[in-house]
C-alpha positions in Angstrom: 11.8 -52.3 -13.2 12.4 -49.6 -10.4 13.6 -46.5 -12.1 16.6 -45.2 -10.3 17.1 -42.1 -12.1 15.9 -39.8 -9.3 18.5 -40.9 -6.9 21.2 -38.9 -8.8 21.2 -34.7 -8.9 19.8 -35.0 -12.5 21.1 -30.6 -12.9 24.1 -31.0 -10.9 24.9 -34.5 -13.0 24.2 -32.9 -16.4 26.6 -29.4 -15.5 29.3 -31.2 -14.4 29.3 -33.8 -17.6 28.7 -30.7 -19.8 31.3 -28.8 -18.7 34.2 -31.4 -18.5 32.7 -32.4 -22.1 33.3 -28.9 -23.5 36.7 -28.5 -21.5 38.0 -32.0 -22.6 36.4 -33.0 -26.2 38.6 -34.7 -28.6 39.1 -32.5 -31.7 37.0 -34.6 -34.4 37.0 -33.6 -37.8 32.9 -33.8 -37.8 32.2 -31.9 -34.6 33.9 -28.3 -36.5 30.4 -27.7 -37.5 26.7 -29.0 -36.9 25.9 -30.0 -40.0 23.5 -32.7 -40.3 25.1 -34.6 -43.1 28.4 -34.7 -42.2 27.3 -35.6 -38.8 25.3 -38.5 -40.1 28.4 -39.8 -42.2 30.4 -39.7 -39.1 27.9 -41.8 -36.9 27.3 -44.6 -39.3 31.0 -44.5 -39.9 31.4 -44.7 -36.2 29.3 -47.8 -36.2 31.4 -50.7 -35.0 34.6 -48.7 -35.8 36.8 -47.1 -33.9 37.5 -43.1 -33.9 40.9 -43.2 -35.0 40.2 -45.6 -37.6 37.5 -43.4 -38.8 39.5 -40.2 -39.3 41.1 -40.3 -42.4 37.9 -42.0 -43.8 35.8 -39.4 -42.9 37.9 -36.5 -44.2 38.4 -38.8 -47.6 34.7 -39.5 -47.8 33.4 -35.6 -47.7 36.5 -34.7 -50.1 35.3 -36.5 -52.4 31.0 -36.1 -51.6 30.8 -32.8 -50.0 27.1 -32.8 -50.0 23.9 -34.4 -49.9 23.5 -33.6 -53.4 27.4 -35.0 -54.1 26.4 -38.7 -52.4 23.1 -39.0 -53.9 23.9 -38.8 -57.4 27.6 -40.9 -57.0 28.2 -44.0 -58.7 27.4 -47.0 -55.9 30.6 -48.3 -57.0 32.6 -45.0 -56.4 30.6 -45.1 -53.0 32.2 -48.5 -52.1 35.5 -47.7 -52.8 35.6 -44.6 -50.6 34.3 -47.2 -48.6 36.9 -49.9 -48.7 38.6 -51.5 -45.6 36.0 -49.7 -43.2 33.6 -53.0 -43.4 29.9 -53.6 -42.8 29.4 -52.5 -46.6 24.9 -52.2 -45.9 26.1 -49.2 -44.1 27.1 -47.0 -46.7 24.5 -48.6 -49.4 21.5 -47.8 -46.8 23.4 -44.3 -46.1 23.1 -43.6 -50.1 19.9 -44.3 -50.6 18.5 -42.7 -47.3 20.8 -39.8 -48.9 18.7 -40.5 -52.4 14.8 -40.1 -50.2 15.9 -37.0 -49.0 16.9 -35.5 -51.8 13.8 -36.6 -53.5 11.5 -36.1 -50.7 12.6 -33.3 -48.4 14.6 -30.7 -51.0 18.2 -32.3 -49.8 17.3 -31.3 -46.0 17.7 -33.7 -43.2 14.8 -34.0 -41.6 13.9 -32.3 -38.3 11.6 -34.5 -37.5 11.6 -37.7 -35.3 9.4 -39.6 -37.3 10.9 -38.7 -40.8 14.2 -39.0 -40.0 13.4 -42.5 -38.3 11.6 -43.8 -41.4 14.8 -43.7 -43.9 17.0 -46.7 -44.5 19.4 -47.8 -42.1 18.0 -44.8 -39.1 18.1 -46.9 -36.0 16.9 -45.2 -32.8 20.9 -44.3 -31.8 21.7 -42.7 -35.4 18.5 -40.6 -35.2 18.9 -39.4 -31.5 22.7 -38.3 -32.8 21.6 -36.3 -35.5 18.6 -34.6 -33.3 20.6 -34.0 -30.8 23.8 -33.0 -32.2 22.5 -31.2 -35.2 19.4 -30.1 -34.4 19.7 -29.6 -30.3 16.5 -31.5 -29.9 16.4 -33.6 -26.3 16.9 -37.1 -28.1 18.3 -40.0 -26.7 21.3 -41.5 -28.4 22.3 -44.6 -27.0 24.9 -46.7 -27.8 27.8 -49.3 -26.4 29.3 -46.5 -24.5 26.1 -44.9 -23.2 25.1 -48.1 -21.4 28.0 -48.6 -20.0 28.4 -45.0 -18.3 24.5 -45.5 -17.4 24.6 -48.8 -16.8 27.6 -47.9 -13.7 26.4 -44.3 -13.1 22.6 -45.4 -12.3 23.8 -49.3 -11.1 21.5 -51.0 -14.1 22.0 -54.8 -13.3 20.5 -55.8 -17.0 21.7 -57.5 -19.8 22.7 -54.8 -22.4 23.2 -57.9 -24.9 19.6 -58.3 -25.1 17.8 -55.8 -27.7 14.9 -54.7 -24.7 17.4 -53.2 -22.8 18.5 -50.6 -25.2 14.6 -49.3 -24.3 15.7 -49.0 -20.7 18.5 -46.9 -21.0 16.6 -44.4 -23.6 13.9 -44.1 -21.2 16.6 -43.0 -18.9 18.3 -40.3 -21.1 15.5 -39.0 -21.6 14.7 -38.4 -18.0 18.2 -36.5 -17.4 19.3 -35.1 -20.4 19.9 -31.4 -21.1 17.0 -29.6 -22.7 19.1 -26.7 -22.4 22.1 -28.3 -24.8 20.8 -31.6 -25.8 23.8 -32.1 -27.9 26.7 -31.7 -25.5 25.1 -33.7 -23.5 24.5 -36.7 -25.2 28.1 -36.0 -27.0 30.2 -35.4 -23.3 28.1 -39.4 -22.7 29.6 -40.9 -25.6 32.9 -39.4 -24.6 33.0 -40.5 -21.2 32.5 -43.9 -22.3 35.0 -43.6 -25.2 37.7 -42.1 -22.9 37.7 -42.4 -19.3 34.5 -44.8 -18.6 35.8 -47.3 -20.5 35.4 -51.2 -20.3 37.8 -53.1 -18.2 39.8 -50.3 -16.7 37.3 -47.7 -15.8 39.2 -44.7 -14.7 37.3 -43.5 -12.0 39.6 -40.8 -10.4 39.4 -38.7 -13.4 35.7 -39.6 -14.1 33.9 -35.5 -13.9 30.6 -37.5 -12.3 32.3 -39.6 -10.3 30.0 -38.2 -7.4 27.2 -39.4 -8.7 27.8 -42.9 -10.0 26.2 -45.4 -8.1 28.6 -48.5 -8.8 31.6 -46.6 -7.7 30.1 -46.0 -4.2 29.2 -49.6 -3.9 32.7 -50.4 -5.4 31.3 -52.5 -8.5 32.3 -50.2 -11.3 34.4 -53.6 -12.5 31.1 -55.3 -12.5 28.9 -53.8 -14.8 27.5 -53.3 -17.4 26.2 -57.1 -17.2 26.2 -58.8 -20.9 25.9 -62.1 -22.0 28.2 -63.6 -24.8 27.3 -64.1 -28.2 27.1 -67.2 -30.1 29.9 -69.0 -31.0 30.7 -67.7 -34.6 30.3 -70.5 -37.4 33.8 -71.1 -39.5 33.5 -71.9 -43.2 36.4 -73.2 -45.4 36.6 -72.0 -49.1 38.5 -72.0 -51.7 39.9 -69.0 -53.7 41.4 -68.9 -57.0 43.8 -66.8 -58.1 43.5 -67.7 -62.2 45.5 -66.0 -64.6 45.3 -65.8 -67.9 48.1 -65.5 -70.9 47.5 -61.5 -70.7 48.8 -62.2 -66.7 45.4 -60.4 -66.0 43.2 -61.6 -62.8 39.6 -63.3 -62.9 37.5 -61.4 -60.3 33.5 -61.2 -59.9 31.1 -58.9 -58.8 29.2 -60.2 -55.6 25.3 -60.5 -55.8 23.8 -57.3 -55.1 22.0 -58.2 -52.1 23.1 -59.4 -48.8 26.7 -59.8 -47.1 29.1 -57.8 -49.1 26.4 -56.6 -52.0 28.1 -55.7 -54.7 31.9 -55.5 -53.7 34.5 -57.6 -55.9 36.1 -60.7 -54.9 38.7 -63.4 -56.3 36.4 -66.5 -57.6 35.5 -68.5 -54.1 34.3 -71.9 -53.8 32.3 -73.2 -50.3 34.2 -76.6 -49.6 31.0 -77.5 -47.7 29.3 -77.0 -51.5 31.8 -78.7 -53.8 34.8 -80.8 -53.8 38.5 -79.6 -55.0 38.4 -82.1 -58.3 35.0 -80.8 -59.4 35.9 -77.3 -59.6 37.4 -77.3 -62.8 34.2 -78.4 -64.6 32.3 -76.0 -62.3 34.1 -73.0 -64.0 33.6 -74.6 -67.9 29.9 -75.3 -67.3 29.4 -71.7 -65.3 31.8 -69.4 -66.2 32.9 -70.6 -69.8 36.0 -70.8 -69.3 38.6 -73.6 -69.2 41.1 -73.4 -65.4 43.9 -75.6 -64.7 44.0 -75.7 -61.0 48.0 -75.1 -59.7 49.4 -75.0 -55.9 48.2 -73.8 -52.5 49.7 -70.4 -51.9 48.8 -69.3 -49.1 45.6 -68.8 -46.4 43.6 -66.0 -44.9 41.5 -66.0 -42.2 38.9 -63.5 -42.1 36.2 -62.8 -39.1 32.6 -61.4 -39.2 30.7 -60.5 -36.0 28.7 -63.7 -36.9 31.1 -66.0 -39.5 34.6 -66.8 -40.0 35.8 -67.5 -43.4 38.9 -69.7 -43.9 40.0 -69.0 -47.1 43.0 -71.6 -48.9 44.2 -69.6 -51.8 45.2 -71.3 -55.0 46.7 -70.5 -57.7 45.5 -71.5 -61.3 45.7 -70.6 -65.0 43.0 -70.0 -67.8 43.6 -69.9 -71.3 40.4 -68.0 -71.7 40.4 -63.8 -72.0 36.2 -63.5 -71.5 33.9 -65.2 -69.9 29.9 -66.2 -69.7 29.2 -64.2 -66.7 28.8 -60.8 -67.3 29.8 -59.9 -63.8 33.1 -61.5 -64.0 36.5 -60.8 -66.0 40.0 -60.5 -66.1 41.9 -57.0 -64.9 45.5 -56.8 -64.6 47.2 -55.9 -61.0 47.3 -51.8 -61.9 43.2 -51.8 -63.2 42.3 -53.6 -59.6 42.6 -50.6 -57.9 39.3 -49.2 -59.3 37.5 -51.6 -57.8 36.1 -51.5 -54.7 37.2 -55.1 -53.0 36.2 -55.8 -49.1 38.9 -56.5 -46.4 39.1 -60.3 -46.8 40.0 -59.8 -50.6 42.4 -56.9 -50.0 44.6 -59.7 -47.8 44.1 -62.4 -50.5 45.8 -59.5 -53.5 48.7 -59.6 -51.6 49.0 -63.6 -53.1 49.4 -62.3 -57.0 
């Protein structure tokens, strides 16, 4: 691929993105200091999620684990619940125990290095060039969503950023014109760009500080890029969810599985309709669960979408005469003890059924 990096003023480009940056920056609760862990909360909190949303997350989340030390030895489950509503759940587990290596194998100090800091659980290449650069002022490349598309117009890159090979384009790219002088601004006033005036449909290219220098806006194609195909159609799967109560007017609810998509959060008892029919799940729960469930009306639905999945979830209510069952990681709370648990987004809509 031709590399059209040199056709831009590469010093001219970086100054005048620095210094709108520093006159413009939003005033984020994890940029008051550079502090490596807080800045590493923020960025896997930023994953996916937008800033605003983040906020009050983020200023819950170091409340209650100030430091390395704090998150390392929490309670996983305490860890989730701080967690609650922000989704993606593998983000915060591989955050605590990346937390957990360095603690054990680098005294509680992020590491400085590339290769170290690459190495722990759930440090991507974006993640990795944030905290080096931010942090650390080390010329790394951070690259996300927003990055390619302020590249992807500014240097008129006609590739697919869906694809994962492309991500290796535009990193080779940072690293030909970012600051060595402050790394971190730099890749920071990027993500910025993108976030506020660079942004998707609407690009607002009369305010944009390197508006000189972007390639797409000369040729009038700013609209046009970045290219990206669409994703897969996302499968929908129908389940059922049961609300039972028992004769204490206390809630059945079960741990999920500790591995893979929502390890470990708590749910209402779900049944795949694809896996069993409606009459069969009453001897399901007697043969599995040990407990007896009288299956009442439909009261209500909630649909809930993944990047990949939908679930369709029909909500029914039903009664047990039963106080304890046969799965350990199940039982019965009342309304008030649910709140200690740490439930994901699709389960927080279905509470508002009992």
């Amino acid at each position: 691929m031709k590399d059209n990096t040199p056709l831009i003023d590469i010093s001219q480009f970086q100054n005048d993105l620095i210094t709108w940056y520093q006159a413009n920056k939003r005033d984020l609760p994890w940029r008051k200091e550079k502090n490596a862990y807080r800045i590493w909360v923020s960025e896997i909190m930023l994953q996916q999620t937008k800033v605003d949303t983040v906020i009050p997350y983020f200023n819950q989340f170091i409340e209650k684990f100030p430091t390395i030390h704090d998150l390392a030895t929490a309670n996983e489950q305490d860890v989730l619940k701080s967690w609650e509503g922000l989704g993606y759940y593998s983000r915060v587990r591989n955050l605590q125990n990346a937390i957990k290596e360095v603690v054990a194998s680098y005294g509680g100090e992020v590491p400085k290095s590339a290769s170290e800091l690459g190495s722990l659980k759930g440090v991507g290449p974006y993640t990795k060039g944030a905290i080096l650069s931010i942090a650390y002022d080390q010329p790394e490349p951070a690259v996300d969503g927003n990055v390619m598309r302020v590249l992807s117009r500014i240097l008129k890159v006609q590739e697919d950023i869906a694809k994962p090979r492309t991500k290796k384009i535009f990193e080779d790219h940072i690293r030909n014109i970012i600051s060595h002088t402050d790394p971190s601004s730099f890749n920071q006033g990027m993500m910025e760009l993108g976030a506020t005036v660079c942004t998707p449909k609407n690009p607002a290219c009369m305010l944009c500080p390197v508006q000189q220098h972007c390639q797409a806006f000369a040729e009038g194609i700013e609209k046009e890029l970045p290219i990206k195909s669409k994703a897969k159609k996302q499968k929908t799967i129908p389940y059922i969810v049961l609300l039972i109560k028992n004769k204490q007017n206390s809630y059945l609810i079960e741990k999920r599985p500790n591995e893979g998509l929502l390890a470990n959060l708590w749910q209402f008892p779900m049944i795949s309709l694809s896996e069993m029919g409606f009459n069969e799940i009453p001897n399901y729960f007697e043969k599995e669960y040990g407990i007896k469930v009288q299956l009442n009306r439909e009261v209500g639905k909630v649909k809930h979408i993944f990047s990949h999945i939908i679930w369709q979830l029909e909500l029914h209510e039903a009664t047990s005469i039963n106080t304890q069952t046969a799965v350990s990681d199940a039982q019965f709370v009342n309304k008030e003890e649910m709140d200690s648990y740490p439930f994901s987004v699709s389960h927080q809509k279905v509470m508002q059924y009992i």
